[in-house]
N, C-alpha and C positions, 0 to 999 in steps of 0.2 A: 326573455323569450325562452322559459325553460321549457323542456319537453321529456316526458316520461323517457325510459328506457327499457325497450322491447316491448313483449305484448303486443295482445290483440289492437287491433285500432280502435279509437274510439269514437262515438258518434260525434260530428262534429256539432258545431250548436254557438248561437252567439248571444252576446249579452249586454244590457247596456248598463253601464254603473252611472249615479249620479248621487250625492252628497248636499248636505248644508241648505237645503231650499230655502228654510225658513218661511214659508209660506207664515201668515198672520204678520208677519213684524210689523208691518206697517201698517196694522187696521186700527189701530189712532188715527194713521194719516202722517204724510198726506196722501190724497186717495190715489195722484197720480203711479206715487213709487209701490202703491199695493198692488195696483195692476200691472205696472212691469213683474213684480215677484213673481205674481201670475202666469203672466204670457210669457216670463222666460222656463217656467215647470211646462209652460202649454211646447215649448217650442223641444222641451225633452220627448214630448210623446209624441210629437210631431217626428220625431227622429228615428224612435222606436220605432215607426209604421213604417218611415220610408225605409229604413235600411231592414227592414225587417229580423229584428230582434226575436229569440225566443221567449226573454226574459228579461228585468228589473231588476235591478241592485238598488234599493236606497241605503246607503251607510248614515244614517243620523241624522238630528237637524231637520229632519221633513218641514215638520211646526214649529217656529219662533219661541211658542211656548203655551199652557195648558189654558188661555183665556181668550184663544183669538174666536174669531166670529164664527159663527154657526155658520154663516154662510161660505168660510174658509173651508172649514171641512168636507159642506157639501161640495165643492169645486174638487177639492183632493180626491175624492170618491169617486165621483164623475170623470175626470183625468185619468184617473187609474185604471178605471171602467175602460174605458178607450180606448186603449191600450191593446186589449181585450190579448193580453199572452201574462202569464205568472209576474207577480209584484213580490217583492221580499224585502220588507221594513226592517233594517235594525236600528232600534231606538239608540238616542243619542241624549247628550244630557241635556239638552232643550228639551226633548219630546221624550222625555225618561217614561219607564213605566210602575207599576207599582202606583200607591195612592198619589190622587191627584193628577193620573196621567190625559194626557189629553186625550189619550185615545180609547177612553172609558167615555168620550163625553158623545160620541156617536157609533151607530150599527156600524161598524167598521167589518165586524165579521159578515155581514153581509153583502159585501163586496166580492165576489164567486173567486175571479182571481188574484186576491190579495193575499199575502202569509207574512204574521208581525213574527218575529221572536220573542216572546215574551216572559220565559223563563229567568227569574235573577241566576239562576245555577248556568245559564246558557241551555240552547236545546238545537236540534238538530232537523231541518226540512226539506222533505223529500219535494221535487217540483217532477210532478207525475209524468210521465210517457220520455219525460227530457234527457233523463240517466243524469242527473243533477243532483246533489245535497248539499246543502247550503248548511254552516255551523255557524253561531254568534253568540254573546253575548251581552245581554241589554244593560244600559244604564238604569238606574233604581233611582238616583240621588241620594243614595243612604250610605253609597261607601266611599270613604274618604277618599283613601288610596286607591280607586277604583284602576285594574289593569284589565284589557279586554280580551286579552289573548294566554293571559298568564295560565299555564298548564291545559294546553287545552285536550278534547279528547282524541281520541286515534282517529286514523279515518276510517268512513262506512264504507259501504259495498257499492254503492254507485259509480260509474267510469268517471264523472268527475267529481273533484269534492272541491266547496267552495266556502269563502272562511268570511265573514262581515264586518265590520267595529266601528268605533269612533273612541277617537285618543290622537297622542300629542308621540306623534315619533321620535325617540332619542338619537340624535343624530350631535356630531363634534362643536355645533356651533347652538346649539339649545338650548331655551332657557328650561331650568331642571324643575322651578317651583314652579312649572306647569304639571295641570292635573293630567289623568290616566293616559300613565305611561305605556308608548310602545316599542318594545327595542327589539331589534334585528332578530336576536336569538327568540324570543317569544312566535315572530310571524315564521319565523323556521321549523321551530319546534310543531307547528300545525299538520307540516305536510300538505298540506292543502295546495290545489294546483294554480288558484288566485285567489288573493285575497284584499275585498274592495273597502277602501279605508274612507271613514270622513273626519271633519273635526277643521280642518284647512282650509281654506278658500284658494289655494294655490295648486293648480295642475301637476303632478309629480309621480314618478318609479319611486318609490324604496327601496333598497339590500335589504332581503330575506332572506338571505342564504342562495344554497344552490341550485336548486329548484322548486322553490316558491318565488310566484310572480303577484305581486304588493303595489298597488298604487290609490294613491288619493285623485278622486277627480275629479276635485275643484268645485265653486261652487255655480251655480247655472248662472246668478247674481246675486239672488237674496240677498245680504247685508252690506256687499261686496262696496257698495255707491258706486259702482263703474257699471257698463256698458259690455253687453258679450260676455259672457261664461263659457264654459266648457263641459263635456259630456264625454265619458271616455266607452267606446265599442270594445269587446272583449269578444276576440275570435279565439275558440276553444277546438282547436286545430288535431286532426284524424291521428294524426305523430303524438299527442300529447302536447305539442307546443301551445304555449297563450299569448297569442299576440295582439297588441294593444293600439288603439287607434284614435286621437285627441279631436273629437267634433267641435269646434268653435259653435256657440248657438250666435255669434255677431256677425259674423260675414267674414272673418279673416280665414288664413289659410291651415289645414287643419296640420298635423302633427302626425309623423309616421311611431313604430315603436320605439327606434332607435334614436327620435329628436324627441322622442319625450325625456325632456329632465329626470335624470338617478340621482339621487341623496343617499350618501353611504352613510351605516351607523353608526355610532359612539362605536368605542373599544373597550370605554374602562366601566 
């Protein structure tokens, strides 16, 4: 729950992060578990409205992968449409960009308020009137060693600045020959005042350091084979502070900042 120090107050503003959808996995089938995929992305924007969100976080993963149905897309479109406040895709290595991406395969830019990151260098998005800038960088498939956060740039001039990715956090008990590494000092080095992770399907804080606020959150179900997902609220609080709030989309009870699970990082 870091928060800036001194300065002017900042506009406060909330946000909802969600990861790993996978939308398309299942359109082989069977048909039943494609419409859960479905109706658990349906029940994120159903979130978005009630608690009224200013904004979307997808951290990776959206698409399962670049062959699902035409009629997958148009569903993501229209969901996202719905929504009807700023969306911010950062591709993931399912939904990579670059040749082959899935998201050449529909008007996606004609979605009024959707913004992909699509930059291999990473690039930086302003979410207009919000005092918001969102930094990421996409997955391509072309790089082996792909790290998401390694060097990133300074922060902009907007009151808040907000960091995206999808990678495998190094943490004491990790396995190492997982692909794009993310270690503590990387999402520190951002400065960034949160940064919304995917790649997991498990609800979680990361150690960022001292004041960068890091978490992965979770997948809604997508691949998950379970029941109830999670959606994590990001209240971007007048002090600077980010505090974090775990929406069950299954019916359990939800998760304050302090009971959401911290994973500290590797040392060595």
């Amino acid at each position: 729950m870091a928060a800036a120090a001194g300065g002017a107050p900042k506009p406060r503003r909330r946000l909802l992060h969600t990861s790993d959808v996978h939308l398309g996995g299942y359109d082989t089938g069977p048909e039943y578990k494609r419409d859960e995929v479905e109706a658990t992305f349906r029940s994120v924007i159903d979130l978005g409205r009630e608690v009224g969100v200013d904004a979307l976080l997808i951290a990776g993963d959206f698409f399962d992968n670049a062959r699902v149905r035409p009629e997958t897309l148009e569903f993501a479109a229209t969901e996202i449409a719905r929504l009807d406040r700023p969306v911010v895709i950062g591709p993931g290595n399912h939904d990579h960009v670059g040749p082959g991406s899935v998201y050449d395969r529909y008007p996606f830019h004609e979605v009024a308020n959707l913004q992909m990151i699509r930059n291999p260098e990473g690039e930086t998005l302003a979410l207009d009137g919000l005092g918001i800038e969102v930094w990421g960088r996409p997955h391509t498939e072309r790089v082996l060693d792909f790290k998401p956060f390694l060097s990133p740039p300074p922060r902009g001039s907007a009151p808040w600045q907000i960091g995206i990715g999808h990678g495998h956090y190094i943490h004491p008990q990790a396995v190492r020959e997982h692909s794009f590494h993310i270690r503590e000092e990387h999402l520190a080095s951002t400065e960034r005042d949160y940064v919304a992770l995917g790649h997991w399907e498990q609800m979680t804080r990361v150690a960022a350091g001292d004041r960068v606020v890091a978490a992965y959150s979770g997948c809604p179900e997508g691949l998950a084979h379970r029941k109830g997902g999670w959606a994590l609220i990001v209240d971007l609080m007048e002090d600077g502070a980010v505090v974090l709030t775990a929406h069950p989309l299954g019916g359990e009870a939800g998760l304050s900042h302090d009971e959401i699970p911290l994973l500290l990082g590797a040392t060595d």
